[in-house]
N, C-alpha and C positions, 0 to 999 in steps of 0.2 A: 254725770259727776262720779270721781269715786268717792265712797264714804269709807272714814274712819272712826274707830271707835273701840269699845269693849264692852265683855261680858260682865256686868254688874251683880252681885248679891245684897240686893236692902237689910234681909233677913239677917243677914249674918253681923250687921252693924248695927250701934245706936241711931236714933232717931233722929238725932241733931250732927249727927255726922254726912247725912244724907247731902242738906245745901253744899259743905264743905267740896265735899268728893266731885259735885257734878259741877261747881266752879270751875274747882282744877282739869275736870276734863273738857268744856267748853273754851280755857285756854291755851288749855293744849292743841284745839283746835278741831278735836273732832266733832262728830255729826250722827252720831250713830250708836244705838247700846241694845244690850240682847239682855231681856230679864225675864225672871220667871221660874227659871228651869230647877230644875232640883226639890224643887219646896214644895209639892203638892200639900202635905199638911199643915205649910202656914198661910195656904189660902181656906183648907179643910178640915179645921183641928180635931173635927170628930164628925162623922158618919151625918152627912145633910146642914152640920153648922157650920157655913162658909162667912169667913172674915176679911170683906175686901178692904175693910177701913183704910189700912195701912199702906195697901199698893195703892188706892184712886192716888191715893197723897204723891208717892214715888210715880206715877204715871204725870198726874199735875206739873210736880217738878220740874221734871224731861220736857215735858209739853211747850213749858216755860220757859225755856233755854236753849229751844230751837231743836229740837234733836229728835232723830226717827226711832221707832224702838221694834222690837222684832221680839213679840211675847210669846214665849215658849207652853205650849199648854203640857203641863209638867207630873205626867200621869206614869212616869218612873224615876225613881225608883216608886212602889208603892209605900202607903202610911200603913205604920205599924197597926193600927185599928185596926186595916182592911187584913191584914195578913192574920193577927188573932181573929179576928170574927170569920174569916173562910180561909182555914190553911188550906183547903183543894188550892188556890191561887198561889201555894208553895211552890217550888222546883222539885223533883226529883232526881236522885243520882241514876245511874249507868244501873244499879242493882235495884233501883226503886224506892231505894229509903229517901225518907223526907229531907229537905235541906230548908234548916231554918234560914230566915231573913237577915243573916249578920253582916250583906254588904249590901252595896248598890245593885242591880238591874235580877234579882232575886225573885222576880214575877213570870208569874206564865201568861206569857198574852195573849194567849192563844184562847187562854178560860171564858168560857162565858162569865161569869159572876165577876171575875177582873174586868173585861172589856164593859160589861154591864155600867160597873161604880165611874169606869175611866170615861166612858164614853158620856156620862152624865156629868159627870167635870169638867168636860171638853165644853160641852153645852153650856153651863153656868158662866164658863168664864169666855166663851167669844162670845156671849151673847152682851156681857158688861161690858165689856172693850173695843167692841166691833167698833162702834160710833167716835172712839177715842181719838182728838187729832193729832195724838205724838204716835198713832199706829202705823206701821209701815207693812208689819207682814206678822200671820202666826209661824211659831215653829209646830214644828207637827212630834211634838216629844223630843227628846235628846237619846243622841245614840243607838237610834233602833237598830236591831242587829247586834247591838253586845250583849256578852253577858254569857249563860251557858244553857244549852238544851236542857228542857226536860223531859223524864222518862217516867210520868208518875202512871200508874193506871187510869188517870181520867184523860191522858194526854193519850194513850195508846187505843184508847175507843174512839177518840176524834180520827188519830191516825187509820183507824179500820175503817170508818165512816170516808176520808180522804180518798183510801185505797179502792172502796167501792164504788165509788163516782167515779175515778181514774180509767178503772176498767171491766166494770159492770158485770162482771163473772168471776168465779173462783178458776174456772180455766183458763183464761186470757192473765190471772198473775202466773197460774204455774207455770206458762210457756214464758211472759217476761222474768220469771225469776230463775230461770230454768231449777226448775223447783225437785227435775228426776233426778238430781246431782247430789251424792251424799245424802238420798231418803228422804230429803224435805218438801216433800208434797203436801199442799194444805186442802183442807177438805171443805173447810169454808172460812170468810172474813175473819172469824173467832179466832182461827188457831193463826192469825199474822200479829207478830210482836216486833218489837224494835228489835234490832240486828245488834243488841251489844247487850256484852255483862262484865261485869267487871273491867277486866281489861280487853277483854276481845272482843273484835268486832266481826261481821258476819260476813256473808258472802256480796260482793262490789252491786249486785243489781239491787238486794233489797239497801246496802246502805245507802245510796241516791237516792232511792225514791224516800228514805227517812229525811233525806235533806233537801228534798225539794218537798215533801212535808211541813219541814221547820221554815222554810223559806217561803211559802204560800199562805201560812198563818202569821208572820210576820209585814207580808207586805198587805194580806187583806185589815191587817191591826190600822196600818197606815191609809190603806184606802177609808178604813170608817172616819178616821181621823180628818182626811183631807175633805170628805164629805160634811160633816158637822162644819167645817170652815167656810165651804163655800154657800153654804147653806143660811149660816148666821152672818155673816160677813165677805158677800160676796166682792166685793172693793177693796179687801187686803188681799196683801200677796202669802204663797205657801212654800215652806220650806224645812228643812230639817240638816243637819248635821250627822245621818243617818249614817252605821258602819256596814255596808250590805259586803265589804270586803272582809269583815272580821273571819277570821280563820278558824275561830273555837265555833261560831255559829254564823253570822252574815244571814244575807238573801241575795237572789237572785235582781239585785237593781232593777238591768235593763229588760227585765220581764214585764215592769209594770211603769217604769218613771214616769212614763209622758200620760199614764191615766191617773198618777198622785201629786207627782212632785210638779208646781209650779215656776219656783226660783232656785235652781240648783244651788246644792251647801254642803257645805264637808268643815271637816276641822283639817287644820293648815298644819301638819305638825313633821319638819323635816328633821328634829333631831337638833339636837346641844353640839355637834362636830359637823362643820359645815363639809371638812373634807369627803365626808363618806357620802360618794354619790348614789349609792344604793337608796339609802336613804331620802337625800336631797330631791332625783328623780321619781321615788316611789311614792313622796307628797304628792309631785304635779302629775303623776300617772295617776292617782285617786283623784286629783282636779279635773283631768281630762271623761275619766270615767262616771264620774257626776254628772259634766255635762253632755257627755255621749253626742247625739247629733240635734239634740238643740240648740236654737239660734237665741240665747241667753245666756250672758256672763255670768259668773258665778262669786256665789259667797262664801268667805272662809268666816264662817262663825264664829270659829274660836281658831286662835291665829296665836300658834306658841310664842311665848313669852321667857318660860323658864323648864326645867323639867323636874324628874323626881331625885330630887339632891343636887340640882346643880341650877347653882343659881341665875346663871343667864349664858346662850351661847359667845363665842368672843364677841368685843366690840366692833360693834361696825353691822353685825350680822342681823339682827332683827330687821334692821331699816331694809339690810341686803334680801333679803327674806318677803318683805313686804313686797319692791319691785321686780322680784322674780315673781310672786304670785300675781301679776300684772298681763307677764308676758303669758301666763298660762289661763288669761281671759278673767280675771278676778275683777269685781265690781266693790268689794266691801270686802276689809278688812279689821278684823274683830277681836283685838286680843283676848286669851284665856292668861289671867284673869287680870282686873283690875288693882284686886288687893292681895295679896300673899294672903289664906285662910289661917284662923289659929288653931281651927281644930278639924278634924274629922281626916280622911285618906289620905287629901291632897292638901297638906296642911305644908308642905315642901315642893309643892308645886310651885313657885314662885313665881308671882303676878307682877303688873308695872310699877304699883306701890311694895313695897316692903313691909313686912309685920307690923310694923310700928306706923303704918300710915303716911310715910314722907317716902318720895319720890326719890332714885337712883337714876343709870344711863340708860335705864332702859326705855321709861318715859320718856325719856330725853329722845332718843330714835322715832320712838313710835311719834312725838311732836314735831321733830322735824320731818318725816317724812309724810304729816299730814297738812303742815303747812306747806311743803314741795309739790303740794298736788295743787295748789293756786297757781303753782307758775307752768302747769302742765296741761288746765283748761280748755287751751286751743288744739290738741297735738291730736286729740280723736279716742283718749282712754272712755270707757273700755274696748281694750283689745279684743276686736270677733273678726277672726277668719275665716277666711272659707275653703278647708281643707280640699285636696285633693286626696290625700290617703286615708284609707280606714284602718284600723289595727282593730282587731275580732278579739270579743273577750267573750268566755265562756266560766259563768261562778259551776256550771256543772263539772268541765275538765279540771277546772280547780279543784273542786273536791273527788272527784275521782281518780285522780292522780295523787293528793292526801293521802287517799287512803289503801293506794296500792304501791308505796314510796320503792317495791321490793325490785318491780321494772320501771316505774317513772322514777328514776335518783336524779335526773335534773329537777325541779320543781317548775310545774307551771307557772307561778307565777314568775319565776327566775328568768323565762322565757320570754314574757311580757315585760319585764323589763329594761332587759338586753335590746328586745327592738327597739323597744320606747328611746332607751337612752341612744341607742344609733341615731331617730331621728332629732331627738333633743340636742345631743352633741352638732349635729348640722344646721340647727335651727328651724327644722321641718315642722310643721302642723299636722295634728292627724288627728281623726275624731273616732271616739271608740265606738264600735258596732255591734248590735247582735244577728251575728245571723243565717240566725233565722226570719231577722223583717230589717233589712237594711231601707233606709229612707230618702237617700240621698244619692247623688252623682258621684261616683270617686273615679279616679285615674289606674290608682295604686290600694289592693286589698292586700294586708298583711296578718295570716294565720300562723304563729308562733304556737309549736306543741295541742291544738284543741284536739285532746285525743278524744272527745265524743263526736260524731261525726253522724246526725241526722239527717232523717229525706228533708227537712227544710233547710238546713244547713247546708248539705251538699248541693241542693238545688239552686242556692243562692250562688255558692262558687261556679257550679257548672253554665248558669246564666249570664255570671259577670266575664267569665273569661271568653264564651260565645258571641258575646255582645265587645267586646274588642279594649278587654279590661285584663291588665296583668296582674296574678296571684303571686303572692312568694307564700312558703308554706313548708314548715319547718319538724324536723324527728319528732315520734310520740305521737304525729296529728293521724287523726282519723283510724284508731285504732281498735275504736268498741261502740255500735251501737247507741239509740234512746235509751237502752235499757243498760248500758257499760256492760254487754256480752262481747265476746273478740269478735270478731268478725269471719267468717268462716271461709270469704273470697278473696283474691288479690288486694292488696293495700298497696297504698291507702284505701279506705273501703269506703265504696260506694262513688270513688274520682279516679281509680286506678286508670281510665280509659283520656280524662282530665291529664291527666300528668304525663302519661305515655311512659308510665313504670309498672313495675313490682317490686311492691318494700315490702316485703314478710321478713325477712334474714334479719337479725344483725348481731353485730361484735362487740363484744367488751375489751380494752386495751388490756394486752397479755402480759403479765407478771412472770419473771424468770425467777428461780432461785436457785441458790447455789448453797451447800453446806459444807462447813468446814469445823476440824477437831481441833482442839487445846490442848494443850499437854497430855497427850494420848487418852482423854478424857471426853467420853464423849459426848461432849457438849457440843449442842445445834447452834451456830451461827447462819444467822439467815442474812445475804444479800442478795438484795432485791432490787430487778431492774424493772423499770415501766415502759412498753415499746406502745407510742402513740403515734398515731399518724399524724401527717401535716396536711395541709387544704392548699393545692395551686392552683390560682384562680389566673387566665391570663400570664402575663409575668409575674406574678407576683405569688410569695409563698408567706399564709397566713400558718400559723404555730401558736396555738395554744393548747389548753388540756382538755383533751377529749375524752369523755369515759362512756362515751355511749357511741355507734355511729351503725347507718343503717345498710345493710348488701339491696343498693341500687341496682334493679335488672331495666334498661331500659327496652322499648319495645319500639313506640314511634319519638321518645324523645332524644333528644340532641344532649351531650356532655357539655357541659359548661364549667364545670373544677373537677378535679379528680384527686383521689389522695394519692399522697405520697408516703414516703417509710415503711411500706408494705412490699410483700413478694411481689406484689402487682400493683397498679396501678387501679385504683377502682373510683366509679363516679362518685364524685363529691356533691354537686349541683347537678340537677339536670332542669332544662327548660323544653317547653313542650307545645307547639303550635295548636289551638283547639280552637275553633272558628274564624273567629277574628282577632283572639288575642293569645295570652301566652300564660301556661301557666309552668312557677318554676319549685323546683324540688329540695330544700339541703337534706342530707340525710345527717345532719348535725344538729340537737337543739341549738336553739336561736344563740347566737352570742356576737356584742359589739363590734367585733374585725370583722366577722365574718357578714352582718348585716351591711353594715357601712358600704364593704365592697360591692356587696350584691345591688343597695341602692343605689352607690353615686354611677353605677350606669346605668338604671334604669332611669333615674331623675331626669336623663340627658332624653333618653327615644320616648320618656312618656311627654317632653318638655312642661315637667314638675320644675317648678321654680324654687330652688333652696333660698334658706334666709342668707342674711348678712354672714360674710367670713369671718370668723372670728377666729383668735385663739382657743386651745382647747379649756373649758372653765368659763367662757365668756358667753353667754347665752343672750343672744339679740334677737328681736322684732323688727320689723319694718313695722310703723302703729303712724298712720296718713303718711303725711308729707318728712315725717322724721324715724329714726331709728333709735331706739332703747335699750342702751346695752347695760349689762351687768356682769361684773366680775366675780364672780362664786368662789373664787381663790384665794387664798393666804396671800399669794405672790402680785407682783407688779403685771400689768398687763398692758401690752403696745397693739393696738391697729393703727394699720397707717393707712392716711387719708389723702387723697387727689389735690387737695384744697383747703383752704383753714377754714376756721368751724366754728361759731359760737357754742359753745355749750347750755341748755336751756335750763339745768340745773343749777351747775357750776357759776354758769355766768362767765366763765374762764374762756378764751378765745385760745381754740389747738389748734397748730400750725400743721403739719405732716404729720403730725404723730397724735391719735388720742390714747393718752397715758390714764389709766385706771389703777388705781392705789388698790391695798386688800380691799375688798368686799365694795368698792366704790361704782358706782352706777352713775351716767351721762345719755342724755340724749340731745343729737345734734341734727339737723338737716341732713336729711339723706344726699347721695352725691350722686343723684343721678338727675335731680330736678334743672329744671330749665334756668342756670343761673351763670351759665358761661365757662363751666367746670367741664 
């Protein structure tokens, strides 16, 4: 089944408001509520006095109305007790001054004496609710991964204690830090600090290992978390809303998912303008990377509803929003929030009720789309495919390309989702990979930019492609070591023999200027010309803007596009025979023409089965015996069909043509079934 539903606050309401609200949402139709989160001190009001009176009641309630509930054990933000009674469990800045507790996620999780109090709350409250019949799952906290690093001195003895274990001698950092470089040779664990002050940040080896630091104490926060779960209540399910992509701090996900995370969960949030596909696509690339190569749908916890000042995206789009998170394998959909808050951050965040408690269009969507799910019972939701392609995600080239913006000016993650959207705009399936421990069968591996490039990482590409598996693998990759040193031999490094290149070289598009006087006055007029190359692929000549591209030296590999607008013609793509399969080269970061081309021939020799044809905006599934389209466009949208169609939504009967109004979604019988078509 899918479940619909929302994220509930009791606390923030009267007591006699509670029957009210849970009516309205059992008419509406959902099945589903996520409570808990936010409030640790109105389960905790003070240090060991826990008050459950109030939730047994709101748990009662739910229970009594049919509805599954997903309780978040709500050990951030911390209560202001805990942070007066131990400010060590402060943040610290970049310079190491204290940072009071004036907003949310202002904890170091990392603290003993934090994790101590949280971990003992975790305990109190699965242990009450484990037995509870409205339980469906714990959340394992909200939002791990947000929020900002800290840099106090109790954090930077952990980090000495980290870096000790890592590599067990003061010589084994100097050689990974290259430590002879500019005098900074350490003489033992004492003299290593965090690589930042003020504004600046240190040398690329030590900032990584700072952030695979922050990312190892983060996800062990989660594993104690998920332990006390399955420990008290081994019969609920586990999940979390977790941000492991957040750019100020994050973790490493797929380092640890499949030893914490049970029910993959994210929050659903593609933005107030449906048009901006960046957007739209970078929701379901964080869906996708939730659920990486698990064989489980996923939950969108919290499922946008409104943003900060704007009160709901156009109409039509929420409902459009919910069946797009569909195709991208969603099981539960959860709106953020229920009720417009009155007070606190997100007091403009705007929920399905309205400040004043009475309901708008936006319930209105979220109702009809969860009564639409009765007439969808039979069709096979949730959508779980079974990908043939992988698309490699790396949170380390993420942040090592962050932090060296001066040679990576495309962004990794810009890269990630240029390919995404190539295979999205075609309808393709792909499951995100790490790897270094890839799990599964793929046809098609895709490496966009991973400029870190380790022995298990490259060991995985060099096995997939010998073993009769095609790479595509894009500028930027493989460019620096486990430790983000350059590489000292042919590049890509460590696959140069892989690819049948050498990429050390490359070009920046050459800027011409010319100057010219004003009235014998000599004033500098600059005009300025940009000479960029183009990409001719086959017949076809791809032209967009290129500000990076790489001097391709081929050795055993074969040209496949070459640029154009140059004195010469130089290789664009190269592909490259290596066992039994192929692996192939752009010397361009990843970008949508250029991906598109490169797969809609490979889909053909790998015989990769694209989804349904659509226009462009039209994102469909094949999901059993039926196809699920959805229109992500302002505009009117026409596929044309072999045969007429009932529409299983609609109810509407389409002759030749299925006609999709803005943001409108149908699913009809696919036209390939045994029906005389």
């Amino acid at each position: 089944m899918i479940y619909v539903g929302t994220n509930y606050h009791p606390h923030d309401w009267p007591r006699e408001r509670w029957p009210v609200d849970i009516q309205m949402m059992k008419e509406s139709g959902f099945n589903l509520v996520r409570l808990g989160h936010l409030c640790w001190d109105s389960f905790e009001p003070s240090e060991g006095n826990y008050d459950f009176v109030w939730f047994d009641e709101v748990m009662d309630l739910f229970a009594e109305a049919g509805f599954k509930v997903v309780l978040d054990i709500a050990t951030r933000p911390a209560p202001t007790w805990l942070h007066k009674k131990y400010p060590a469990i402060q943040l610290a800045d970049r310079n190491r001054n204290p940072l009071l507790a004036v907003h949310r996620y202002m904890e170091d999780v990392g603290n003993p004496t934090f994790q101590e109090y949280a971990y003992r709350f975790a305990e109190t409250l699965t242990k009450r609710y484990a037995g509870h019949s409205a339980l469906h799952a714990f959340g394992l906290c909200n939002e791990v991964g947000s929020g900002i690093p800290t840099f106090s001195d109790e954090a930077c003895q952990r980090y000495r204690q980290w870096l000790k274990t890592k590599y067990g001698s003061v010589e084994e950092l100097n050689i990974a830090w290259a430590a002879q470089r500019w005098s900074r040779k350490l003489n033992s664990f004492e003299d290593a600090e965090f690589p930042v002050a003020g504004d600046i940040n240190g040398a690329p080896e030590r900032m990584l290992d700072m952030r695979r630091f922050f990312s190892d104490e983060q996800l062990s926060y989660l594993y104690g978390l998920s332990e006390i779960v399955r420990k008290n209540a081994p019969h609920a399910r586990e999940t979390t809303n977790h941000w492991g992509e957040n750019p100020v701090l994050g973790f490493d996900y797929l380092k640890g998912y499949n030893q914490i995370f049970d029910l993959p969960g994210i929050g659903f949030y593609p933005g107030v303008n449906p048009e901006d596909r960046n957007a739209l696509f970078g929701a379901c690339l964080h869906m996708n990377h939730r659920i990486s190569e698990k064989d489980e749908p996923i939950w969108c916890l919290e499922f946008q509803t409104g943003s900060f000042g704007a009160y709901a995206p156009p109409r039509g789009v929420l409902r459009m929003y919910a069946y797009l998170s569909l195709l991208f394998r969603s099981e539960a959909i959860c709106a953020w929030t229920w009720r417009s808050m009155l007070g606190g951050e997100e007091q403009y965040l705007f929920g399905l009720l309205d400040h004043d408690g009475l309901p708008g269009r936006k319930l209105d969507e979220f109702r009809q789309f969860a009564h639409e799910m009765a007439k969808l019972e039979s069709i096979g939701l949730p959508y779980l495919p079974k990908p043939e392609i992988a698309l490699a995600y790396s949170f380390e080239s993420f942040k090592v390309s962050e932090n060296q913006k001066g040679y990576y000016k495309t962004t990794y993650m810009d890269q990630m989702m240029q390919t995404f959207q190539a295979l999205g705009e075609d309808n393709v399936d792909c499951n995100i990979v790490n790897l270094r421990h890839i799990e599964k069968d793929y046809k098609l591996l895709l490496v966009p930019g991973h400029c870190i490039m380790d022995e298990a990482s490259a060991q995985t590409i060099r096995e997939f492609v010998a073993g009769g598996g095609t790479v595509i693998m894009t500028a930027y990759s493989a460019k620096v070591d486990e430790h983000s040193t350059v590489f000292g031999t042919s590049m890509p490094g460590r696959l140069s023999d892989v690819f049948g290149i050498r990429a050390n070289a490359f070009e920046r598009p050459v800027y011409h200027y010319s100057d010219s006087n004003e009235g014998g006055l000599q004033k500098q007029k600059m005009n300025i010309r940009r000479e960029t190359p183009k990409i001719k692929i086959h017949d076809r000549i791809l032209d967009f803007p290129i500000d990076y591209y790489e001097i391709v030296e081929p050795s055993t590999a074969e040209v496949l596009a070459v640029f154009t607008s140059l004195e010469s013609e130089l290789p664009a793509v190269s592909v490259n025979a290596y066992g039994k399969g192929k692996a192939v080269y752009a010397a361009v970061p990843a970008q949508i023409d250029l991906m598109q081309a490169l797969l809609n021939n490979i889909y053909a020799e790998l015989d990769i089965k694209k989804g349904p044809e659509t226009p462009q905006g039209v994102i469909a599934r094949q999901v059993g015996d039926s196809v699920l389209y959805v229109n992500t466009t302002s505009s009117e949208q026409q596929i044309s069909l072999r045969a007429p169609r009932e529409g299983k939504i609609s109810g509407r009967m389409h002759e030749i043509t299925l006609q999709l109004e803005p943001y409108e979604v149908e699913v009809i019988v696919r036209e390939d079934t045994n029906d005389g078509t």
